[in-house]
Every structure is written in structure tokens, then in C-alpha cells.
C-alpha positions in Angstrom: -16.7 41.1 -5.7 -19.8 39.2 -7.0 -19.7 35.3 -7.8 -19.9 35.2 -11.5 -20.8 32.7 -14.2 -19.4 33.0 -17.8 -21.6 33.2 -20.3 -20.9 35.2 -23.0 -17.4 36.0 -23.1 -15.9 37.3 -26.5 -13.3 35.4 -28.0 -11.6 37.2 -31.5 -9.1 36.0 -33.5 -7.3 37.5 -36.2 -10.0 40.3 -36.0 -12.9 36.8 -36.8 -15.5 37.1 -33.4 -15.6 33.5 -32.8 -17.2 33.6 -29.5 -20.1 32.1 -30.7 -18.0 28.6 -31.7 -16.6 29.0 -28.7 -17.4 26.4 -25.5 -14.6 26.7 -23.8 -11.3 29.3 -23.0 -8.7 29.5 -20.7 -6.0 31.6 -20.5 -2.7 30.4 -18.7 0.3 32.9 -17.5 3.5 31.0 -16.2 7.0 32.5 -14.8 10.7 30.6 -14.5 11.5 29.8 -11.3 14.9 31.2 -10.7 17.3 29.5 -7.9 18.8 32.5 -6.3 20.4 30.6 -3.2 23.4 31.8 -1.3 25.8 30.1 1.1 24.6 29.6 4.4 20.9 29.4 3.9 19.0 27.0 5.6 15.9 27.3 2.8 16.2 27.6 -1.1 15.2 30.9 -2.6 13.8 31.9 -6.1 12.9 34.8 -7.7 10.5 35.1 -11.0 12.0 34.4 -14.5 10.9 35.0 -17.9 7.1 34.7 -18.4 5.4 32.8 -21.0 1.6 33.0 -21.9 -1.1 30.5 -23.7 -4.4 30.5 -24.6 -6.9 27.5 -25.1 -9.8 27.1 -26.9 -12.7 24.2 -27.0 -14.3 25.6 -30.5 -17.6 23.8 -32.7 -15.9 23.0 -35.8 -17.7 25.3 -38.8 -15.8 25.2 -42.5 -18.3 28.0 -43.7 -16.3 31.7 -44.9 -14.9 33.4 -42.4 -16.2 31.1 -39.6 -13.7 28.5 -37.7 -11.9 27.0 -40.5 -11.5 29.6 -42.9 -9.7 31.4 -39.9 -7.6 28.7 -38.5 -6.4 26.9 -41.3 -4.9 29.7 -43.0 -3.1 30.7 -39.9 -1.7 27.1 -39.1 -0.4 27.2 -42.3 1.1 30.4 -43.2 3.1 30.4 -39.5 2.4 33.9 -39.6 1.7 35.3 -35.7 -2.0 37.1 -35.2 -3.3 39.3 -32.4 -6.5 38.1 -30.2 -8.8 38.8 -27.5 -10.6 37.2 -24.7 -13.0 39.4 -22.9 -15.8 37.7 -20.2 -18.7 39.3 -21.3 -19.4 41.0 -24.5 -20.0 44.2 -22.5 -17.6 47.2 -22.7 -13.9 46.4 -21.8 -13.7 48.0 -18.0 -12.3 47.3 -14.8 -15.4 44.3 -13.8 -14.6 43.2 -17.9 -10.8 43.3 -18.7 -10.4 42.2 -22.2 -6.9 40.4 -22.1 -4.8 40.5 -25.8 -2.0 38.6 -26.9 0.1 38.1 -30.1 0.0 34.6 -30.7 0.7 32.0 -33.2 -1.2 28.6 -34.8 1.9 25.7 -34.4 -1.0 22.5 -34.0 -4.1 22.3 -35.7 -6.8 19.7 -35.9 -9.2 20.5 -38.8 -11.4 17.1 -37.6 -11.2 15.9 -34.4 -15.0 13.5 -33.0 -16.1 10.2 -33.5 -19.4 9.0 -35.1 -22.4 10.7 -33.8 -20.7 13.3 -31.8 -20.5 17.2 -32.4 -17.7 18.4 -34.9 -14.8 19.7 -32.3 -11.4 21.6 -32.1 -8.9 22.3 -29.6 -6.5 24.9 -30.5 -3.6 25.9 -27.9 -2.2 29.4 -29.2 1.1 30.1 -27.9 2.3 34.0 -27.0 4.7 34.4 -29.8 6.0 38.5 -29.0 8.0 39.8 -26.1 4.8 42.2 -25.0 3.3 38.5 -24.0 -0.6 38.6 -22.4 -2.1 42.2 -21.5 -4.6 42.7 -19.3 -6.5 46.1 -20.7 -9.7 47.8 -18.7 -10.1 51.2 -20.7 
């Protein structure tokens, strides 16, 4: 497996490309840890719980039509949940470029967010909000 640099990875939300607002992504998959101990062991033991999923975004601000704003707001307001992508390229979903989906929903948002000077930001943290949770897809 090659080193590899992102670049142009494909963030969509809501069925909006906003890849190009886009400086940052991470995706973040966590499990309960489970005590499954039993008398007479000399060491704890666990085994994996329920799994929850998030996805992060560092976005450049934009309230043109249907760029950053014009997406987001509507969604942190309406509490209604949305599907989303995160590919890292914009080539064809395959096994080198999974594109990984979720069902999430908008709970914070920060419509301005910089100080004087400084480039119009947004963090958004999007919380898996179904029981199908993050997929990994490559076909």
C-alpha cells in the first residue's frame, strides 16, 4: 500500500458537494467497552459494545445558494437527520477509494465563528443518528 496524501477528497452533504469548502475531515468510529470478567481471573476482560460514529468537518464559511450556509442552517434547524459521504479522492468509489456514508444529524452549529482579519470558518461535528451507523462502500 502506497503512502498517500489527501487532496481532493469529496465531502457531500444532504446531496450539496461541499468538498471544495472543505479543509479539513475526519471520520471517528468508537465501540463500548464491555466488562465481561468472571471469578477467578487474574486479568479483566471486555468484549465490544454498541458502536457509535461521527464526522467532523473544518469548512470556509460561504452564505451564497446552495453553498455552506444555505445547507447547514436549514439542517441545524429543522432537526431533521440527512445522509453524507466522505470519499478520499473524487475518483470512482473502489477498493484504493472507499466512499464511507452515514445518516447523520446537525445538533451544533456555528453560522460565524473568526476574529478580525482571519478567513470566515465552521466546525461542524455530525453525529450518526440511524442504527446502520458509518458504512464503508467500495463498489
Amino acid at each position: 500500500m502506497a503512502k498517500f496524501v489527501l487532496k481532493t477528497p469529496t465531502v457531500v452533504i444532504n446531496g450539496v458537494d461541499l468538498s471544495d469548502h472543505c479543509s479539513k475531515a475526519t471520520i471517528s468510529t468508537k465501540y463500548d467497552s464491555i466488562e465481561v470478567t468472571s471469578f477467578g481471573a487474574q486479568f479483566k476482560s471486555y468484549i465490544q459494545g454498541l458502536g457509535d460514529a461521527d464526522i467532523s468537518l473544518d469548512m470556509f464559511q460561504d452564505f451564497a445558494a446552495g453553498s455552506v450556509d444555505a445547507t447547514l442552517w436549514p439542517l441545524s434547524q429543522s432537526g431533521n437527520t440527512f445522509l453524507m459521504s466522505i470519499k478520499p479522492t473524487n475518483a470512482v468509489v473502489g477498493a484504493l477509494n472507499p466512499r464511507y456514508d452515514m445518516t447523520g444529524i446537525l445538533l451544533t452549529y456555528n453560522p460565524i465563528d473568526g476574529g478580525v482579519g482571519a478567513a470566515s470558518t465552521t466546525t461542524v461535528d455530525i453525529p450518526n443518528a440511524s442504527q446502520t451507523g458509518l458504512t464503508r462502500n467500495i463498489v
